[in-house]
Structure formats: structure tokens, C-alpha cells
C-alpha positions in Angstrom: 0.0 0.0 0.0 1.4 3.4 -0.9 -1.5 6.0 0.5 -4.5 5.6 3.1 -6.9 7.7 2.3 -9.3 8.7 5.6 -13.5 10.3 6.0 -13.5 13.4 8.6 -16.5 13.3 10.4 -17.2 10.4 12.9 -13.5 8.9 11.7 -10.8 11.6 12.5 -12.3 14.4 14.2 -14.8 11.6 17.3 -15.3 8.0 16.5 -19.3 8.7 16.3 -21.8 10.1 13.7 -22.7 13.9 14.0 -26.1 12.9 14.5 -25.6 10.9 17.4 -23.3 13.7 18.8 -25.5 16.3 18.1 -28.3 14.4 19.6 -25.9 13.9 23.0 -25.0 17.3 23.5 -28.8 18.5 23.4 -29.9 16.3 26.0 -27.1 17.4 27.5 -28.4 21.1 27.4 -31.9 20.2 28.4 -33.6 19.5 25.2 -35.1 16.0 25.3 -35.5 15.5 21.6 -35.7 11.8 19.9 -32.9 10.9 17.0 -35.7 11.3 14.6 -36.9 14.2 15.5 -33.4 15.6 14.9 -32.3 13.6 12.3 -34.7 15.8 10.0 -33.6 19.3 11.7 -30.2 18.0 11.2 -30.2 16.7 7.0 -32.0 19.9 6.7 -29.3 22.5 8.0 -26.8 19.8 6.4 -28.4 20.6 3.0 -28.4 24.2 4.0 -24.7 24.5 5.1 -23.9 22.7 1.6 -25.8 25.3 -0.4 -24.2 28.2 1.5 -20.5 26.8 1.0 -18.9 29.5 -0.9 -20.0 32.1 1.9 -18.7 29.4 4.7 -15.4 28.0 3.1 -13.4 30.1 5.8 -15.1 29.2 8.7 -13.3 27.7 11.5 -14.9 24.6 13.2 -16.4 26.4 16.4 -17.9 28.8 13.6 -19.2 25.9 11.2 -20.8 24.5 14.1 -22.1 27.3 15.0 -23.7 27.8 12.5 -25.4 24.1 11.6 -26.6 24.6 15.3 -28.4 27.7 14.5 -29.6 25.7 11.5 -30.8 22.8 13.4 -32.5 25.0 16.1 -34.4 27.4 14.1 -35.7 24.0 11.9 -37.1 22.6 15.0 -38.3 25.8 16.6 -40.5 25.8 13.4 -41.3 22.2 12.2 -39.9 19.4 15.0 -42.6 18.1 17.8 -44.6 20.3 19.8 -42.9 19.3 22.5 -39.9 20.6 21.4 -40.9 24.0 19.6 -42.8 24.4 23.1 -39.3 24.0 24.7 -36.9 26.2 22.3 -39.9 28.7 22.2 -40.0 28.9 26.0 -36.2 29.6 26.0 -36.2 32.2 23.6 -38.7 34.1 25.2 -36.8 34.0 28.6 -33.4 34.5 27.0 -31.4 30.7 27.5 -31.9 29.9 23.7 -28.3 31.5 23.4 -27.0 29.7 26.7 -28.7 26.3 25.4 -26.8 26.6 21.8 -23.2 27.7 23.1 -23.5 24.5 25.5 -24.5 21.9 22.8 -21.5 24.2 20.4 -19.2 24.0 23.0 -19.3 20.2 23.9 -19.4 19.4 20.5 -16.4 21.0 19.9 -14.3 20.2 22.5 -15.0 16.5 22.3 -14.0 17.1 18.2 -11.0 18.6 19.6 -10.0 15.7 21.3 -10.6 13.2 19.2 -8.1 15.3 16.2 -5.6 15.8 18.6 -5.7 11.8 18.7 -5.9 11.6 15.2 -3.0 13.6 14.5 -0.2 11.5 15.9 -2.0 8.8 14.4 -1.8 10.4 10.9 1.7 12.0 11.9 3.0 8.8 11.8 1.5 6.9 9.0 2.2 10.0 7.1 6.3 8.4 7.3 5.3 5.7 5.2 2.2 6.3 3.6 0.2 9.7 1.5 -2.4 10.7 3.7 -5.7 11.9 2.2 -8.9 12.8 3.4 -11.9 12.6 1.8 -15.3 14.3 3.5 -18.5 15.4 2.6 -18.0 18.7 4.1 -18.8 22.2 4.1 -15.9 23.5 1.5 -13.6 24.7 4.8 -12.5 21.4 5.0 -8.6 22.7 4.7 -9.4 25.5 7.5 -10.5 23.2 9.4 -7.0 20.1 9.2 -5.1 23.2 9.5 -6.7 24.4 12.7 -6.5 21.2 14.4 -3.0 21.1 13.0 -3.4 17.7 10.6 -3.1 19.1 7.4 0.7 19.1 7.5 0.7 15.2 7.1 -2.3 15.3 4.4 -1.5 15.3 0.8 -4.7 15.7 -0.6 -8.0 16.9 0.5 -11.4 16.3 -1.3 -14.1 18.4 0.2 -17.1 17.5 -1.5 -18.6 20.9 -1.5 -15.5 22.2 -3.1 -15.1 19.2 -5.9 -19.5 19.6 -6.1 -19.2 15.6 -6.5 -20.6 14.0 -2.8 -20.4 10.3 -1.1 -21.1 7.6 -2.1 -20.6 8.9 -6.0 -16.7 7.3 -6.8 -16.2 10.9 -8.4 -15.1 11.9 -4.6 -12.6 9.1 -4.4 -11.4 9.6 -7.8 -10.8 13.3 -7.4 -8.2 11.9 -4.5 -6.8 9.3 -6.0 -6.0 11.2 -9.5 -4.6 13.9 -7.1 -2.0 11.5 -5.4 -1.2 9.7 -8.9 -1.6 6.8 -7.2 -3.7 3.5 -8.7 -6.9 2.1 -6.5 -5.3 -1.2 -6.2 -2.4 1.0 -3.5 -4.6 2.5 -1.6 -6.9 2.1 1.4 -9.9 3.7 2.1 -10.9 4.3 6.5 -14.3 5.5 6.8 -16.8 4.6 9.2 -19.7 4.3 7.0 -20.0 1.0 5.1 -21.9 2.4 2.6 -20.7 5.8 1.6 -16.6 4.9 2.3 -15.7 1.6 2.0 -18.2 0.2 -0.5 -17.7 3.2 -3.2 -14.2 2.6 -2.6 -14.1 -0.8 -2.6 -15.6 -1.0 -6.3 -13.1 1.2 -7.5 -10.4 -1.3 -6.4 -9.2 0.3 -3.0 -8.8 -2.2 0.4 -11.4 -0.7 2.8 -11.1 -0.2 6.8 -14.4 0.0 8.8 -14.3 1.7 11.8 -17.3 1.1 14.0 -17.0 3.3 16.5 -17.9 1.8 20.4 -21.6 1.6 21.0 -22.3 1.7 17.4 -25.8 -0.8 16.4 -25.1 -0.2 13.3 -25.3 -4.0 12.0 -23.2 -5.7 9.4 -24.2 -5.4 6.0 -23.1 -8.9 4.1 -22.7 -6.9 0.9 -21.2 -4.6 1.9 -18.2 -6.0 3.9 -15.1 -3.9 4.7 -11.8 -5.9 4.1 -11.1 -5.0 7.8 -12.8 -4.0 10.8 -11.1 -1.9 13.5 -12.7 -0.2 17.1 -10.2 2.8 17.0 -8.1 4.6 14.7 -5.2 4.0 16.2 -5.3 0.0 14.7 -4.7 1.4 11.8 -1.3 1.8 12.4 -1.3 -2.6 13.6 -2.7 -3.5 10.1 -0.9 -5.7 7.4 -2.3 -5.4 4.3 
């Protein structure tokens, strides 16, 4: 193998999906929503951020997240459960709504702090003996952001999907990467933890796939969609013989 190539979220930056985190952090802060009733707030402002790109592609993280939790708030102030508009309406009238979104921001962030600080020895030292890449669907400030956490100095390549306008699962995304390396599929491995938007688009284009399912995760085995390996933590990248 000559390059690994590696997803952002819920790989590098906290071995967990953004929903799930998100969903955490506003328990956390006293809003007692259900994963679906935030799931749909959440693809929503996802779809949002995406759009707005070219106005965002400098944001730091604290500021994206910042703004996919003002996203994700006003959505449910208007459209989640009644329960939870009566909530968030409640707390904007009496001033927390501003306390409640800098406490889910700042837990969010600082646990995606400390899972990059992880990740960047880890990628620090594969970067010795392999090209690093890392391709996201993201936001286009995908660079700002491997520079702030200080991991873009052991990244060759970077394909932000909202920069290249080609997003996961379409091979476009991987391609993008690999035609940036110069490197063929067949010497390359692909660490995502998604089965179905990292390892099986990469696997059909001929790259060896790593699955990283993330403690806690119910996420069940799909048979057709097998990863070549399976690891708990990042760091067993590093233990693998390809």
C-alpha cells in the first residue's frame, strides 16, 4: 500500500456520527428530543450548510458548528414536535436559547478537539510511510479546518465535496483523490466509518477498505457490503498488514 486515504466526520475528528453527537450534546443542554426528531432538523441544515459553501469555506470549526446549530434550532423551533418547539420557544422568550446553543456548540467542539488531537499523531505517523488523504463530505472549509487542528501538514490531498460539487457515495469523490496522489486504486486504502458511503464506493473502485465502527455503534453488518477489515479505534490502523 502506498496512501490511506481517511473520511472526517465520525472517523478523525470523534469515533461517532454527527447525529448521534449532536443528539448527546442536546440532552445534554436540556432539550429532550428523539434521534428522529433531529435527524430531520439535522439533514436539513446539512443541505443548508452545503448550499451556503462558498459564503462558509473560511469558517473555523467552532464557527461551522455554529452555524449548523443555529440551523438545526431554528428547523425545529419551526417544524420538530410540539414538545420541542414548546421547549426552544420557552427559552427564547426568557433568554437561554443563546445559553442552550453555546453549551451543545461547545461540547461538540471540544469533544472534536480531542478526538483530532488523537488523530493527529496517528496520521503523523503513518504519514512516514504512507500519503495521507482525506476525503469528506463537508462544508468546503474542510482545509481550514485540518489546518486548525494542526493535521493538514501530514495530508497530501484533500477532497471536500462541497469544493469538488461531487458527494459520497458517487466514486467521483474518491477519484478526485486518487487522481490527485497519482496513485492506482489497487495501493490504496480507504478508512471511513460508514460501510456504505466509504468503504463500498471505494471498494468497487479497487481500494482495500477499513471500517471503523465506533464503540456503542448498532449499526449491523451489512453482508454486501463487507469492509476488508474492521477496527474499534483509529489507532489499529497503524497494527494493520495489508
Amino acid at each position: 500500500m502506498r496512501a490511506i486515504l481517511f473520511d472526517f466526520g465520525g472517523t478523525l475528528d470523534w469515533p461517532q456520527h454527527w447525529l448521534d453527537r449532536f443528539l448527546s450534546h442536546y440532552r445534554s443542554a436540556g432539550v429532550d428530543l428523539s434521534r428522529a426528531a433531529l435527524d430531520a432538523a439535522y439533514d436539513r441544515a446539512t443541505q443548508a450548510a452545503y448550499r451556503a459553501a462558498p459564503a462558509i469555506n473560511c469558517y473555523t470549526l467552532r464557527e461551522l458548528v455554529e452555524y449548523l446549530v443555529g440551523l438545526q434550532l431554528a428547523m425545529l423551533r419551526r417544524d420538530g414536535p410540539g414538545q420541542v418547539r414548546s421547549v426552544l420557544d420557552e427559552a427564547a422568550a426568557s433568554g437561554r436559547l443563546g445559553g442552550i446553543a453555546d453549551q451543545i456548540v461547545g461540547a461538540f467542539v471540544a469533544e472534536s478537539m480531542r478526538g483530532l488531537e488523537q488523530s493527529r499523531r496517528v496520521l503523523f505517523r503513518l504519514a512516514r510511510r504512507y500519503k495521507i488523504g482525506v476525503v469528506s463530505n463537508f462544508y468546503g472549509n474542510l482545509d481550514r479546518v485540518l489546518g486548525e487542528a494542526k493535521i493538514a501538514e501530514s495530508v497530501a490531498t484533500i477532497a471536500d465535496s462541497s469544493q469538488l460539487g461531487i458527494f459520497k457515495p458517487d466514486p467521483g469523490i474518491f477519484e478526485a483523490a486518487l487522481n490527485d496522489l497519482d496513485i492506482p486504486a489497487a495501493d490504496v486504502v480507504m478508512v471511513g466509518d460508514s460501510l456504505d458511503k466509504d468503504c463500498a464506493p471505494a471498494r468497487r473502485l479497487g481500494m482495500r477498505t477499513v471500517w471503523l465502527r465506533y464503540a456503542g455503534s448498532s449499526r449491523a453488518e451489512q453482508p454486501a457490503l463487507q469492509a476488508d477489515y474492521r477496527i474499534d479505534r483509529l489507532a489499529q490502523v497503524e497494527e494493520l498488514r495489508w
